[in-house]
FINUBA-566171 format. One line per field, with one value per residue (C-alpha): residue number from 1; residue in three letters; x, y, z. Coordinates in nm, 4 decimals. Example, Ala and Ser with C-alpha at 12.3 -4.5 7.8 and 13.67 -1.06 7.14 Angstrom:
residues 2
resi <- [1;2] .
resn <- [ALA;SER] .
xx <- [1.2300;1.3670] .
yy <- [-0.4500;-0.1060] .
zz <- [0.7800;0.7140] .
***
This chain:
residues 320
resi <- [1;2;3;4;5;6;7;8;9;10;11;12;13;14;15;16;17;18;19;20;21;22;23;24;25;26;27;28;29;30;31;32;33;34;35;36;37;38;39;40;41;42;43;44;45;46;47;48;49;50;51;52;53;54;55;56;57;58;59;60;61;62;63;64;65;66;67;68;69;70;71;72;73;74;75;76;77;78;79;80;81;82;83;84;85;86;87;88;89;90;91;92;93;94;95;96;97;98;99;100;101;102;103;104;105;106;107;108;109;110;111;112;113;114;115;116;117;118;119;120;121;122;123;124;125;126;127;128;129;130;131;132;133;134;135;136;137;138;139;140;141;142;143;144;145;146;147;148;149;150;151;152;153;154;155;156;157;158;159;160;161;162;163;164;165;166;167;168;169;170;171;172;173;174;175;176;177;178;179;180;181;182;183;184;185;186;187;188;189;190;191;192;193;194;195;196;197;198;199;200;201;202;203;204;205;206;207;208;209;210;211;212;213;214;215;216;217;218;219;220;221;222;223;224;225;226;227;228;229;230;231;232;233;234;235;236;237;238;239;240;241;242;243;244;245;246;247;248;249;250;251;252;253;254;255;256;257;258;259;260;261;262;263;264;265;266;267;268;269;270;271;272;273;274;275;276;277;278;279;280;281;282;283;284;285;286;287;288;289;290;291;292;293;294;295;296;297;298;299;300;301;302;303;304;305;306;307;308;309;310;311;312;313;314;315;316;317;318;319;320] .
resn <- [UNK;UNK;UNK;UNK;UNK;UNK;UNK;UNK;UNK;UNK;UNK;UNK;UNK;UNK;UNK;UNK;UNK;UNK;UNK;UNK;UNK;UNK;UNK;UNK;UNK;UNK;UNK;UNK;UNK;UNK;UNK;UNK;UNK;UNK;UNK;UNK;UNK;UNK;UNK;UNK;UNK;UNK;UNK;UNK;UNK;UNK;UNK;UNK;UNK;UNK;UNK;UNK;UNK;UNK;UNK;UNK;UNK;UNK;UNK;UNK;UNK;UNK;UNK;UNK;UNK;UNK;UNK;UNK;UNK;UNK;UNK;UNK;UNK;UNK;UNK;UNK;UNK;UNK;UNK;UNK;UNK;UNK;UNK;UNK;UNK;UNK;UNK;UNK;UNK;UNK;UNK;UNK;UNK;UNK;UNK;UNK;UNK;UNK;UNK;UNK;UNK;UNK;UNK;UNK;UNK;UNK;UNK;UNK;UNK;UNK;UNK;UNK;UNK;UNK;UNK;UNK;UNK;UNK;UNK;UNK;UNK;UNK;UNK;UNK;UNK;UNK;UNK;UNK;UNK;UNK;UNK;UNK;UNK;UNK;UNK;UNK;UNK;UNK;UNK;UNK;UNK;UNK;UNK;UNK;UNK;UNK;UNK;UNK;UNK;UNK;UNK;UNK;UNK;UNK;UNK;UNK;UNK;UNK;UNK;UNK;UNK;UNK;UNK;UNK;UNK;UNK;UNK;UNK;UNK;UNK;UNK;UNK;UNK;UNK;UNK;UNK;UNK;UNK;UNK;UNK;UNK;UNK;UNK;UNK;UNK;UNK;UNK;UNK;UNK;UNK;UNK;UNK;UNK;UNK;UNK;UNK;UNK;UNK;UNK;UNK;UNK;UNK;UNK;UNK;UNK;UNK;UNK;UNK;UNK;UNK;UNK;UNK;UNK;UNK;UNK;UNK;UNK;UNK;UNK;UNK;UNK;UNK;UNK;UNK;UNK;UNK;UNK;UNK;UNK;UNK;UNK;UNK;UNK;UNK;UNK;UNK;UNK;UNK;UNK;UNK;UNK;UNK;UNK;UNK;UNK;UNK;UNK;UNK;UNK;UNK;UNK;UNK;UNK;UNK;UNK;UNK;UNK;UNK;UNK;UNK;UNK;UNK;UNK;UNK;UNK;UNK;UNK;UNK;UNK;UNK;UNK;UNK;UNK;UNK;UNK;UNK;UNK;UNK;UNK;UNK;UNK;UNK;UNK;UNK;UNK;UNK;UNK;UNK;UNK;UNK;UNK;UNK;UNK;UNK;UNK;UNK;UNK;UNK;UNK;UNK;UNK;UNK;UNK;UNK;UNK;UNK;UNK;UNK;UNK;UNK;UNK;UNK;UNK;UNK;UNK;UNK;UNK;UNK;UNK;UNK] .
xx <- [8.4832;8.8938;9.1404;9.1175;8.8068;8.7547;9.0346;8.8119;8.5318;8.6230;8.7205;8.3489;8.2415;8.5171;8.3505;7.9922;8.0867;8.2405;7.8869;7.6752;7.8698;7.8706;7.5395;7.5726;7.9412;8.0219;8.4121;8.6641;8.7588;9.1033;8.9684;8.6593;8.9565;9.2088;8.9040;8.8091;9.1842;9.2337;8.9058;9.0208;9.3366;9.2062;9.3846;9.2684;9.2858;9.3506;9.1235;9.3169;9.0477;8.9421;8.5662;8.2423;8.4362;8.1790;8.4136;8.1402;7.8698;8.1388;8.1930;7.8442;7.7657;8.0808;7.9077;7.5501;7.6943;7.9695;7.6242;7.8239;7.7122;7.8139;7.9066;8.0412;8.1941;8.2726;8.6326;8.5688;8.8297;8.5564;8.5365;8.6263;8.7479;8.4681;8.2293;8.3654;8.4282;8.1840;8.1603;8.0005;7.6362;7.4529;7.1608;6.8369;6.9249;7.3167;7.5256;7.7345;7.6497;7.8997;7.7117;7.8925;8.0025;7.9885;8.3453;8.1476;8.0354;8.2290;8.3055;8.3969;8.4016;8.6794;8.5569;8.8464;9.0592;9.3174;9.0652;9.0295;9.3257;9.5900;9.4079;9.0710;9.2841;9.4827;9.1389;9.0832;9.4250;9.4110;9.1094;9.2285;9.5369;9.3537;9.0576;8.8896;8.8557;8.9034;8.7083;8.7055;8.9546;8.7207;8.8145;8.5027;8.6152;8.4644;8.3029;8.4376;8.5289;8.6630;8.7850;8.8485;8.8558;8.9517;8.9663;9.1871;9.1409;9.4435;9.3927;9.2801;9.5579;9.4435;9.3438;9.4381;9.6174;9.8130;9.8788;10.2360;10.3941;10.3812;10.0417;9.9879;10.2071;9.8415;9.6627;9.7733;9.7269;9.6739;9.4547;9.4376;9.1245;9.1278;8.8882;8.6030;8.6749;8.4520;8.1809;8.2109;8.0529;7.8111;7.7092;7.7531;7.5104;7.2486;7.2247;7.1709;6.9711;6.6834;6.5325;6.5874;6.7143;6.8998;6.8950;7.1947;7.2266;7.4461;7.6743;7.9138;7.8596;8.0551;8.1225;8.2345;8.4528;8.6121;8.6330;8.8434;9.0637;9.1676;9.2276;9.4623;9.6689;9.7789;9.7991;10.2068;10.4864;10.7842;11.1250;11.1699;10.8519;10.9461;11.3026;11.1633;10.8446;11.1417;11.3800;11.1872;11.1308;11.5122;11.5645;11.3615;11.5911;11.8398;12.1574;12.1845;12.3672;12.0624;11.9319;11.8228;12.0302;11.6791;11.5656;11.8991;11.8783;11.5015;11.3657;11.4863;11.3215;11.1992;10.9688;10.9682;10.8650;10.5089;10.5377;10.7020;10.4622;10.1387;10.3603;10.2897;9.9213;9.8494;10.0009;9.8447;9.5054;9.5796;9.6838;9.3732;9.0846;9.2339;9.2411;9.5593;9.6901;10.0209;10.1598;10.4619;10.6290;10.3936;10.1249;10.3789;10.4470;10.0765;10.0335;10.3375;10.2719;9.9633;10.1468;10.4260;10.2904;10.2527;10.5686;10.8120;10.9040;11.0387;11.3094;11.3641;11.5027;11.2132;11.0116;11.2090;11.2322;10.8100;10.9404;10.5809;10.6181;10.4592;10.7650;11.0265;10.8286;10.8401;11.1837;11.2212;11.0217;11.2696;11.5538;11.6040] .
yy <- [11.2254;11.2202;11.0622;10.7387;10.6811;10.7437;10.4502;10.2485;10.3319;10.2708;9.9144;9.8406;10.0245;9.8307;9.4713;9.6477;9.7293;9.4275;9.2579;9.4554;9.4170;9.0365;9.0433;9.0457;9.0015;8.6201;8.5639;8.8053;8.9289;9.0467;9.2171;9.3988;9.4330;9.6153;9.8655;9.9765;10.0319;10.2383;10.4183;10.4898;10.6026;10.8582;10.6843;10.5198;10.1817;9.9785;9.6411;9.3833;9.0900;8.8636;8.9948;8.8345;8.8555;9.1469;9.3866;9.6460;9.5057;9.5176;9.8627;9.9328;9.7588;9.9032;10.2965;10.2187;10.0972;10.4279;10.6277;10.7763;10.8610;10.6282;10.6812;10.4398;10.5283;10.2712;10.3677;10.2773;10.3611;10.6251;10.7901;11.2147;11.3906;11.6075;11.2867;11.2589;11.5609;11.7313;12.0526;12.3966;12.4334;12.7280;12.7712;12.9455;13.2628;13.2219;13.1750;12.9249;12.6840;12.4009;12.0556;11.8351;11.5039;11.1833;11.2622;11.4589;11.2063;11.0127;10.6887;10.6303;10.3345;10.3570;10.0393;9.8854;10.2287;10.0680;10.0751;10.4464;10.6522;10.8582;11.2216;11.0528;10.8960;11.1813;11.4142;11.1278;11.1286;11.5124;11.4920;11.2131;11.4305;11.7491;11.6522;11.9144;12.0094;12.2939;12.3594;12.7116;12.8728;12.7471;12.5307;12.3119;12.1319;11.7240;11.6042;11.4895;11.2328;11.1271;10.7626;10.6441;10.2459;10.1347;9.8557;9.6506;9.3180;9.1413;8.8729;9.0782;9.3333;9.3980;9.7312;9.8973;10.1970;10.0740;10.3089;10.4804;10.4169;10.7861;10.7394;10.3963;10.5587;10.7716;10.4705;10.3953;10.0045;9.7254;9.4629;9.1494;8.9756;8.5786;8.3335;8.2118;7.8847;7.6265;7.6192;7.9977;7.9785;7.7592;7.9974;8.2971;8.0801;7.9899;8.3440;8.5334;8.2969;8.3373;8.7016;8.8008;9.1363;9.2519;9.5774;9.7250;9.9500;10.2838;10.2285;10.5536;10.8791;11.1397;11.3334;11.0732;10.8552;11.2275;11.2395;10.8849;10.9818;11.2773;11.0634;10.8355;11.0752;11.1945;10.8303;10.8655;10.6045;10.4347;10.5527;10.1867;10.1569;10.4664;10.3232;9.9473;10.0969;10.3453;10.0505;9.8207;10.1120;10.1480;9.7733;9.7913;10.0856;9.9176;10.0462;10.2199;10.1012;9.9950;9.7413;9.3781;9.1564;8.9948;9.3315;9.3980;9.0800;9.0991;9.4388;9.7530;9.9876;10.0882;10.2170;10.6348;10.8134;10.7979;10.4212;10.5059;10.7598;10.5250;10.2539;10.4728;10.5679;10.2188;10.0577;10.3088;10.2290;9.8969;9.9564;10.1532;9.8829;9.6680;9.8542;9.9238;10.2751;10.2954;10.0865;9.8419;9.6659;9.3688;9.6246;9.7911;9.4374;9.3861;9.6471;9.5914;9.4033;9.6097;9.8978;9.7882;9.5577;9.8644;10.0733;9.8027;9.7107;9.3660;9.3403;9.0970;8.7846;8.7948;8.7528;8.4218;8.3250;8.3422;8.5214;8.7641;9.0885;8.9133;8.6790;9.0038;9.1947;8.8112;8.8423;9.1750;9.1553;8.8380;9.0576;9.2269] .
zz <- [12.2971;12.3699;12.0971;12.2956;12.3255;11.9331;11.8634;12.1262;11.8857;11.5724;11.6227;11.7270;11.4474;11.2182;11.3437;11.2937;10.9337;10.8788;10.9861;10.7305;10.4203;10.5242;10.4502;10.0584;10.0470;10.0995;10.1663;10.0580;10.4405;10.3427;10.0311;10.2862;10.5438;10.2911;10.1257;10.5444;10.5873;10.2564;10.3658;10.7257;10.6014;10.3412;10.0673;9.6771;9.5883;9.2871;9.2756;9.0391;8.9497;8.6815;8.6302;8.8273;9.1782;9.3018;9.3007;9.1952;9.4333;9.7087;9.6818;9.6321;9.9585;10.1499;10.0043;10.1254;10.4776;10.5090;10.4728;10.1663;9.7770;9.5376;9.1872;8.9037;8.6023;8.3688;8.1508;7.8032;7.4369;7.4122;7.7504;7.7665;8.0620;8.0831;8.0940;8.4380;8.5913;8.4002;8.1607;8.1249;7.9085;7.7983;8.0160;7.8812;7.9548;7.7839;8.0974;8.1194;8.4032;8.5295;8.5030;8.7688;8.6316;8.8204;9.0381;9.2684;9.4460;9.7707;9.6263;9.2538;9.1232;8.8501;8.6372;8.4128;8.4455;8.1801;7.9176;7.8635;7.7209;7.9076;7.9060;8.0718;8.3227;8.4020;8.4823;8.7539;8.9066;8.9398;9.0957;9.3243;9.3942;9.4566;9.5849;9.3531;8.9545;8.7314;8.4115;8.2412;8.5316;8.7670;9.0569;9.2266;9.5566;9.5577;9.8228;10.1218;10.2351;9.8247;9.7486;9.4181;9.3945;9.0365;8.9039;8.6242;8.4675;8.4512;8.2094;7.8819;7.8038;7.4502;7.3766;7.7196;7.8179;8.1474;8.4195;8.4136;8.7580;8.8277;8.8343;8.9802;9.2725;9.3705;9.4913;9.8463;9.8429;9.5537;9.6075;9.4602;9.4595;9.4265;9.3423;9.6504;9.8324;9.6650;10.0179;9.9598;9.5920;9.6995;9.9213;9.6539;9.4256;9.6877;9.8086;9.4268;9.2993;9.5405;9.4347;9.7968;9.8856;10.1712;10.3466;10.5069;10.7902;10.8091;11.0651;11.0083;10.8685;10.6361;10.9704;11.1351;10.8772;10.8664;11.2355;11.2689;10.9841;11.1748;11.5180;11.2901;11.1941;11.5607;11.6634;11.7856;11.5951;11.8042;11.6102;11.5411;11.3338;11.1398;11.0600;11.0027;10.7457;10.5686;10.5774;10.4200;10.0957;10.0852;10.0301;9.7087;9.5327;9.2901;9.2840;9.6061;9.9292;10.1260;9.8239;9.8895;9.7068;9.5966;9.4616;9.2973;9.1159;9.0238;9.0109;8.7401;8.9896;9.3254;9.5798;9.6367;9.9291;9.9200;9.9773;10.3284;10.3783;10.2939;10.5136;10.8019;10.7495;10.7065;11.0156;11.1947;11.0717;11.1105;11.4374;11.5520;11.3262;11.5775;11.8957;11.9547;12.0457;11.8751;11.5758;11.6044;11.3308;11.2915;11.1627;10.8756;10.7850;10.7373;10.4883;10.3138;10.0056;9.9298;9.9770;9.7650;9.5138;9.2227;9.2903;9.2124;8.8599;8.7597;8.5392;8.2581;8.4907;8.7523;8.4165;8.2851;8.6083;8.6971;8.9926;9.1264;9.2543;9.5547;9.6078;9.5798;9.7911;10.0493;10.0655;10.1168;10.4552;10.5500;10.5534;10.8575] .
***
């Protein structure tokens, strides 16, 4: 099958995907739509939502459709490195033998990441980095494809270890997950209070989720798009030429390179979920805010001012 035809492709399989996890998943497109992109892309996530929105049934779903294994690992005070990526036992005959921890699996779900302390954190984000772990001098690749979705609870701060931007930085998009419509939770109650199950079809396999991700990455970007995604980044960075006069007023720091970089990768996706052959600037514009949303720091006056991240990030865009 040629490059084309793969981009042809994957948009029917985008719609088909989209079909299945509608199944159990009621509302919530642009969260579905945002988790396919990351996924297409090759990138993490971070899932920002007051609890009961599904976010752990939605990725569940989104798993059993991809045709991948699923693993959740819930981040408590208590929670050790090795209880995710695993540690070495005495077997019966006194070898050591690695037991693999719940990381080696395609899809993590991260549950409340900000609850467990810096060190457990940090033996996710390596492995997110690196795509492999090392215990004893050992290093054992993951499984591929690898996503890590975490999530964070943003209403209940106390007792939390918050990401350091360095580390937020890893997860390609943020997504912010809202309350349903009120016909939508209607719908939600009706449908789980029955006791009736639903199966969902595979629609894509490791192979070929793998295969599309590759096909992405050659899709070819107009010099416009570059210098319009790169642009955009600049305009965040206080105190350098390029700065938005918004940013400068409201923000104590910008976005770095990986934000342009993940700009890129996600217009193309974007570009190719929806069947086009070649990004333009309407697509980086799409992806911008998730993109953007956790590599921007407010400063003291957006906060006595109520001004969001989201609003900054608003403006930004306007500028041209």
């Amino acid at each position: 099958m040629s490059d084309t035809e793969l981009i042809q492709s994957l948009a029917q399989k985008h719609q088909l995907l989209k079909t299945e996890i509608r199944k159990v998943i009621i509302g919530q497109d642009n969260v579905i739509d945002s988790l396919l992109l990351s996924i297409f892309s090759g990138g993490h996530c971070l899932l920002v939502g007051v609890p009961g929105l599904a976010k752990t049934l939605m990725i569940n779903t989104l798993s059993k459709a991809l045709g991948l294994q699923y693993s959740r690992i819930q981040f408590t005070p208590d929670l050790m490195p090795s209880d995710i990526i695993g540690s070495e036992i005495l077997d019966k005959n006194r070898d050591f033998q690695f037991l693999r921890g719940p990381v080696f699996a395609n899809i993590i779900l991260a549950d409340e990441i900000n609850r467990t302390p810096p060190k457990t954190q940090a033996a996710l984000l390596e492995a997110m980095q690196e795509h492999a772990v090392t215990v004893a001098g050992k290093t054992y690749p993951l499984q591929q494809p690898f996503f890590v979705l975490a999530t964070q609870n943003p209403i209940e701060q106390e007792g939390t270890y918050p990401l350091p931007e360095a580390q937020l930085d890893r997860f390609m998009l943020n997504i912010k997950l809202d309350y349903p419509t009120f016909d939508e939770e209607i719908d939600i109650v009706k449908s789980t209070t029955t006791g009736l199950e639903t199966d969902i079809n595979v629609v894509l396999s490791a192979e070929e989720i793998m295969q599309y991700q590759s096909v992405i990455r050659k899709i070819p970007v107009p010099d416009n798009v570059y210098q319009h995604a790169v642009g955009l980044v600049a305009r965040t960075r206080v105190g350098t030429p390029d700065a938005s006069s918004f940013a400068a007023k409201y923000l104590s720091w910008g976005a770095g390179p990986r934000a342009s970089q993940y700009l890129i990768i996600g217009a193309k996706t974007h570009a190719a979920l929806n069947g086009k052959f070649s990004p333009d600037i309407e697509d980086v514009d799409a992806v911008t805010p998730e993109v953007l949303r956790h590599r921007i720091v407010k400063n003291y006056y957006a906060e006595a001012e109520n001004i969001t991240t989201d609003m900054i990030i608003n403006e930004i865009v306007k500028e041209k």
